[in-house]
N, C-alpha and C positions, 0 to 999 in steps of 0.2 A: 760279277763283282770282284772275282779274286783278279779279273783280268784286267780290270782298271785300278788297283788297288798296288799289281806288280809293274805296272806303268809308273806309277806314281813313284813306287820306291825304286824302283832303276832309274828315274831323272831326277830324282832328288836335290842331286845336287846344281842342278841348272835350273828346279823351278822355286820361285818364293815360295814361302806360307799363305799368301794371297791365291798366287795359281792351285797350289796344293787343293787348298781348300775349295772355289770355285771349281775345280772340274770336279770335285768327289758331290758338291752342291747339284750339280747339273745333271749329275748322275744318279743324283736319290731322284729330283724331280722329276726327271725323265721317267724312272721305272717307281715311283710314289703306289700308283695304282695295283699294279703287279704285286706289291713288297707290302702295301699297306702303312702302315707308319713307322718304318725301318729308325731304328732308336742309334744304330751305329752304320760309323761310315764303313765304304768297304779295307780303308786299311785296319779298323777295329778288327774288323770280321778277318781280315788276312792276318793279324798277328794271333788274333783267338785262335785260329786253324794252327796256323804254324809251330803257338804253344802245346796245344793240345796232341797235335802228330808228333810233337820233336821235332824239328826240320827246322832250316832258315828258309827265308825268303827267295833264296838263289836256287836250293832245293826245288822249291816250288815251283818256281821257272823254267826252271829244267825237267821237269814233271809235268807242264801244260802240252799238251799238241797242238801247238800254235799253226801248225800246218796244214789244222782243219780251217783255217778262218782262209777265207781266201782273198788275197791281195787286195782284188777290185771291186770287192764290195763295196757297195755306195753308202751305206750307215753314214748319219749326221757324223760328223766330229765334234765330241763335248768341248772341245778347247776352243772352237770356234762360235758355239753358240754365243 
């Protein structure tokens, strides 16, 4: 969640309010089952975290291990479904 979440707020400014919202959509759907009836979207849930630690979002980003996900992994693309 937080990982599509710091997606979202690092393109911000090249995506609409349309895409915004459509990928974070695609993304509850997706993981619906899992989550159950998830009430906020994941950048809710990323600015509640971010509030709550003190930190920005940049923080945050800089705090992921992005270098466990591994490049070639074949996962859907939510911006394409």
């Amino acid at each position: 969640m937080l990982a599509v979440a710091l997606f979202i707020e690092r393109h911000k400014q090249s995506l609409s309010d349309a895409e915004r919202n459509s990928i974070e959509s695609k993304w509850l759907t997706r993981w619906k089952e899992r989550l159950g009836q998830p009430a906020r979207t994941p950048r809710q849930v990323m600015h509640t975290y971010c509030d709550a630690m003190n930190i920005t979002a940049e923080t945050l980003d800089l705090a992921m291990d992005w270098d466990c996900w591994p490049e070639s992994a074949t996962d859907v693309d939510l911006a394409d479904e």
